[in-house]
C-alpha positions in Angstrom: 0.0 0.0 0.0 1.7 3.4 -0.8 1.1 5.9 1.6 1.9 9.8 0.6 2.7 12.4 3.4 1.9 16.1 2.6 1.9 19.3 3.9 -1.0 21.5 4.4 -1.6 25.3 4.9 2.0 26.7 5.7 3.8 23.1 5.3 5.8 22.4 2.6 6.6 18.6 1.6 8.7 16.8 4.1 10.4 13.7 4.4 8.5 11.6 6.7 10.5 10.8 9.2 10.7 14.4 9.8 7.0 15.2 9.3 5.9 12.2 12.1 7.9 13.8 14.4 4.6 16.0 15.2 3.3 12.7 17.0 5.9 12.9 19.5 5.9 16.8 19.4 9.4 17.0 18.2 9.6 19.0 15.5 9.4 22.5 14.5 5.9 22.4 13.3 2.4 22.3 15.6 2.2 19.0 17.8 -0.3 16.7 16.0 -2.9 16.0 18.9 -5.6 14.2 17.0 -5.6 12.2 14.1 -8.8 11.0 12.3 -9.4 8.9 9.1 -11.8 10.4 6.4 -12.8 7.3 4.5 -14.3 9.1 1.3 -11.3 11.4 1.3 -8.7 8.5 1.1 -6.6 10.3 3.9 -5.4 10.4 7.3 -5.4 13.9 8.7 -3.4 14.9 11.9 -4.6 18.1 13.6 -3.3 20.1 16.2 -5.3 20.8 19.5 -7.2 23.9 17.5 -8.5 21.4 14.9 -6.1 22.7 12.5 -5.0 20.1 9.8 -0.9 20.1 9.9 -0.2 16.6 7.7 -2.2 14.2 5.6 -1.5 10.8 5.1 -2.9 9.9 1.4 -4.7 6.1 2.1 -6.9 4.2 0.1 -10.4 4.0 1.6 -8.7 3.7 5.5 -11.4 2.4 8.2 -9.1 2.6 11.5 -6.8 4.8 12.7 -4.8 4.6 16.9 -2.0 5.7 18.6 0.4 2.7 20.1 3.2 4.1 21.4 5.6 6.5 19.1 3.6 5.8 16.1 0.2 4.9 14.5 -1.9 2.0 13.1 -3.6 2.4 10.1 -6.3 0.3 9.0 -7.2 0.2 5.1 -9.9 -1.1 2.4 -8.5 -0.7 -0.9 -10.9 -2.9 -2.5 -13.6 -0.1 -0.9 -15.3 -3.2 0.7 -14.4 -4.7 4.4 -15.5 -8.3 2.6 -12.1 -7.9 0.4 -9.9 -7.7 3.2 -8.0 -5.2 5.2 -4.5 -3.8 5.1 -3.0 -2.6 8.2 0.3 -0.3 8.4 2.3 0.9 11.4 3.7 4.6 10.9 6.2 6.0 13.2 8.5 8.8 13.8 11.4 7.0 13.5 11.6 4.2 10.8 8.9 5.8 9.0 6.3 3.1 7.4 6.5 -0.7 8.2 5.8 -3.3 5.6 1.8 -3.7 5.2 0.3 -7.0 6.2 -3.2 -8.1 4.9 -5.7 -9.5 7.1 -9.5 -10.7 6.8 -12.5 -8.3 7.3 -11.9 -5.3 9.5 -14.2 -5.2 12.6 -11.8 -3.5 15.1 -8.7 -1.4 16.4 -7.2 -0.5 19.6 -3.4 0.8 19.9 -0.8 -0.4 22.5 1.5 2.0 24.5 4.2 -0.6 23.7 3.7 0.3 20.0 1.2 -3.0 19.1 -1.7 -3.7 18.1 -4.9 -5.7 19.0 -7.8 -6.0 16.3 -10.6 -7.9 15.1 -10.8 -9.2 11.9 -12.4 -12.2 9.4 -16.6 -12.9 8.7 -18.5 -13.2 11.6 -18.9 -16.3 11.8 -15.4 -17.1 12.0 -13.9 -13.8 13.4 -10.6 -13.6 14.9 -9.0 -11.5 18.0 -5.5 -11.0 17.2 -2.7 -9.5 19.0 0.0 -7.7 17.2 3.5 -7.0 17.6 4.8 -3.6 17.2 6.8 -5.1 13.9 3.3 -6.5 12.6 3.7 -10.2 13.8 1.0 -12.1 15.1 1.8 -13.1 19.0 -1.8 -14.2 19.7 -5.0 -15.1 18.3 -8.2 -16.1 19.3 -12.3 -16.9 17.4 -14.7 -14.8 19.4 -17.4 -15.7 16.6 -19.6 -12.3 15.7 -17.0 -10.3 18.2 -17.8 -6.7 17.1 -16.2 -4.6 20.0 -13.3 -4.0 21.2 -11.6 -2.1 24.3 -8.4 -2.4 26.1 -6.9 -0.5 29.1 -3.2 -1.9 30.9 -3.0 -5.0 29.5 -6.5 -6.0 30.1 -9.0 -6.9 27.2 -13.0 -6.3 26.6 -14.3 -8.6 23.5 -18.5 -8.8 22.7 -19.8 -10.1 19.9 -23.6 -9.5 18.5 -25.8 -11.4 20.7 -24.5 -9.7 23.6 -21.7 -12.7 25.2 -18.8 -10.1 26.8 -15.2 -11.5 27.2 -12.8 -10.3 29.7 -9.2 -11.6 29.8 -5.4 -10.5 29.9 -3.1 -10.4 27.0 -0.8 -13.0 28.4 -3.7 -14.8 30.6 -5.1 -18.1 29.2 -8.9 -18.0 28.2 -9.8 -20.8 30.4 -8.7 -18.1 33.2 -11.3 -15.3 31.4 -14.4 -13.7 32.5 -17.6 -14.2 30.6 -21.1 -12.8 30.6 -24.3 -12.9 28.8 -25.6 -9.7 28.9 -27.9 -9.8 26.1 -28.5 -7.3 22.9 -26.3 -6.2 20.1 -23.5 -4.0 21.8 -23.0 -0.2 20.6 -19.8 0.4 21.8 -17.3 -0.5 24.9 -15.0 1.2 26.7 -12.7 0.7 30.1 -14.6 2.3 33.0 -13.3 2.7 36.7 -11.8 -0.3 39.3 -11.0 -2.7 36.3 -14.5 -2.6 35.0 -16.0 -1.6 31.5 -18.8 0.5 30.0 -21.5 -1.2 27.8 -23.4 0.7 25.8 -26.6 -1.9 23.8 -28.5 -1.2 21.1 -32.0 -0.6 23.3 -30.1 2.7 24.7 -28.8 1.0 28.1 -25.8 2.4 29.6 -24.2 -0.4 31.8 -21.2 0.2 34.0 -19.4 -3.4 34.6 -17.0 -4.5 37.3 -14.2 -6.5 36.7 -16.0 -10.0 36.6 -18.6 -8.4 34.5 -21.7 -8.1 37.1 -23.5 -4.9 36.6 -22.6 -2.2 38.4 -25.4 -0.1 37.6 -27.5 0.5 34.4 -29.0 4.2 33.0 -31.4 4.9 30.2 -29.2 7.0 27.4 -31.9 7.2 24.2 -32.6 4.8 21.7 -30.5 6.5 19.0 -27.5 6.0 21.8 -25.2 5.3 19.0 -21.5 5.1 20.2 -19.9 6.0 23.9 -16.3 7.0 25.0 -15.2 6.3 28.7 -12.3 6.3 30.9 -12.5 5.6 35.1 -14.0 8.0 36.1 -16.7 9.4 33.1 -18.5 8.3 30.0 -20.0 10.0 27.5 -23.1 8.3 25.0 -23.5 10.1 21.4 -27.0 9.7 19.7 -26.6 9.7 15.5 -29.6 11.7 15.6 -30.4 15.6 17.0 -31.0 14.4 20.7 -28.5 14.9 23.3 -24.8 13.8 23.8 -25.0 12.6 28.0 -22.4 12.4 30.4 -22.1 10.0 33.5 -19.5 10.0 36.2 -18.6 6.6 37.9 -21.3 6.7 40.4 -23.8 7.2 37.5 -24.8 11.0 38.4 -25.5 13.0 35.2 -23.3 15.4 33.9 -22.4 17.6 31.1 -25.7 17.4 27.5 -25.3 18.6 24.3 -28.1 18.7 21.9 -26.7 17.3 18.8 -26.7 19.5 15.8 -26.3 17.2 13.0 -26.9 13.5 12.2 -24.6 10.8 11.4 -22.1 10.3 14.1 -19.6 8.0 13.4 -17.0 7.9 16.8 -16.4 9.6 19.8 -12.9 9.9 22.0 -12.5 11.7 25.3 -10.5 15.2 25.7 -7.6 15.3 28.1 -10.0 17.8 29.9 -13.0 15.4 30.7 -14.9 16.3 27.5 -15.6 14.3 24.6 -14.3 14.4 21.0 -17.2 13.7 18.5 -16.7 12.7 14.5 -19.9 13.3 12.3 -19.0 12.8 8.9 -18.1 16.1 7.3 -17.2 17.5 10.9 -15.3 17.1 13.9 -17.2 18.9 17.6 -15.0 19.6 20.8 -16.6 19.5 23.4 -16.3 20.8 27.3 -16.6 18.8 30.4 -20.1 20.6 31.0 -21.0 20.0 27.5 -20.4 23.1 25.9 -19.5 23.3 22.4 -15.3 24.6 22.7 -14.8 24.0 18.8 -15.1 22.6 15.9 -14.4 22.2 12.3 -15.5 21.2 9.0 -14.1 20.0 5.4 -14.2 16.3 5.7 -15.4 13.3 3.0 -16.6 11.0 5.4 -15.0 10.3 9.1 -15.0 6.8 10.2 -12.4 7.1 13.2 -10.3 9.5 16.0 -7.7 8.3 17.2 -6.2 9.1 21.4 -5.5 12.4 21.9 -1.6 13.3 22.0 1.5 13.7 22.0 
């Protein structure tokens, strides 16, 4: 896969070691804080905390897009289709690209701080957990058949497929040693929450906050058209894809910061260093506050389909 790094606004080309050095916040240009794929615009754009583009990364028809360690992972569909396979590629500040390796069906990506990789991939029926190396080799893999989400916090691992069976297990720990749940529905989106438990957001519109062996903590009502959540240990926000409002919960499940959603569509959402959440419709990116109000935004995308960790 060829991969083409450019400049934008003030930028002129640069060689991409140089360039990438914005991940780390080397270099002379603006630190690269976010960086999101735009699917229909065949790119990777990094931006700096104003929402400013600095680089592009030129990719056919990428899906995925996360920090691990001192680089990224980028996830690709060339063929345009997730049934023709995927293509993922580590970037980093120092060796530049690594050497792409083609997997099954893309269904998931979450970055490691050692600079791997865990993912799902392959048809549902027969889909794969598989844990990458920083160089791209396969150390683990696992069938979780339907798996469709993903989330991963110091070393521990949140897998759930579509009828609602939830998997909980260390990278190194044996699966016979995992916890596992039936908690029923098709699930939205995951996330780690607070004491070594998880967030579980199902297609009714349930917010669940899980402990560590998977019991329900508590549950909240967060709208029907609940459509994706981002969460850390001690908040979580739920994003509707239609015009309701974007809800915030702290860990002992009092409301927070609401947003009424201007737009429809939206496609991800990543917590703010600040306790706010980052939201991707598709031609847009909103910032928002930890009381929900709307700090910035900014247009000019094709289609956005993933955010990765804030940075550097």
């Amino acid at each position: 896969m060829g991969l083409a790094l450019l400049g934008l606004g003030h930028h002129s080309p640069t060689p991409i070691t140089h360039a990438l050095s914005s991940i780390l916040g080397r270099g002379r240009d603006e630190p690269v804080h976010w960086w999101v794929a735009d699917r229909a615009g065949g790119r990777i754009v990094g931006l700096d905390g104003e929402l400013f583009a600095q680089w592009v990364v030129a990719v056919p028809c990428p899906v995925g897009v996360a920090r691990a360690g001192d680089g990224l992972w980028i996830v690709s569909v060339p063929g345009g289709g997730r049934h023709e396979g995927s293509v993922w590629t580590r970037l980093d500040a120092w060796s530049g690209l690594g050497v792409p390796i083609r997997l099954g069906e893309y269904a998931g990506l979450v970055g490691l701080s050692g600079g791997g990789a865990l993912g799902l991939v392959g048809p549902a029926p027969t889909r794969e957990w598989i844990h990458l190396a920083r160089g791209g080799e396969a150390l683990r893999r696992e069938t979780f058949p339907g798996a469709t989400c993903l989330a991963q916090v110091g070393g521990q691992v949140l897998v759930a497929n579509l009828v609602g069976e939830v998997w909980s297990f260390g990278l190194d720990q044996d699966m016979s040693d995992a916890y596992h749940a039936q908690l029923g529905g098709t699930p939205r989106g995951v996330a780690p929450g607070p004491n070594g438990g998880w967030w579980w957001l199902d297609s009714s519109g349930e917010l669940q906050l899980l402990k560590a062996n998977l019991s329900v903590r508590w549950r909240r009502w967060a709208g029907d058209r609940a459509a994706c959540l981002a969460g850390d240990e001690e908040r979580v926000w739920v994003v509707p894809d239609d015009r309701s409002d974007a809800m915030c919960w702290d860990a002992s499940g009092r409301r927070g910061g609401t947003f009424t959603m201007p737009l429809m569509g939206t496609k991800a959402a990543c917590l703010t260093e600040c306790g706010g959440v980052m939201i991707a419709l598709p031609g847009a990116l909103l910032e928002l506050g930890p009381g929900g109000n709307l700090l910035r935004a900014q247009a000019g995308f094709d289609h956005l389909v993933s955010i990765s960790e804030p940075g550097p």
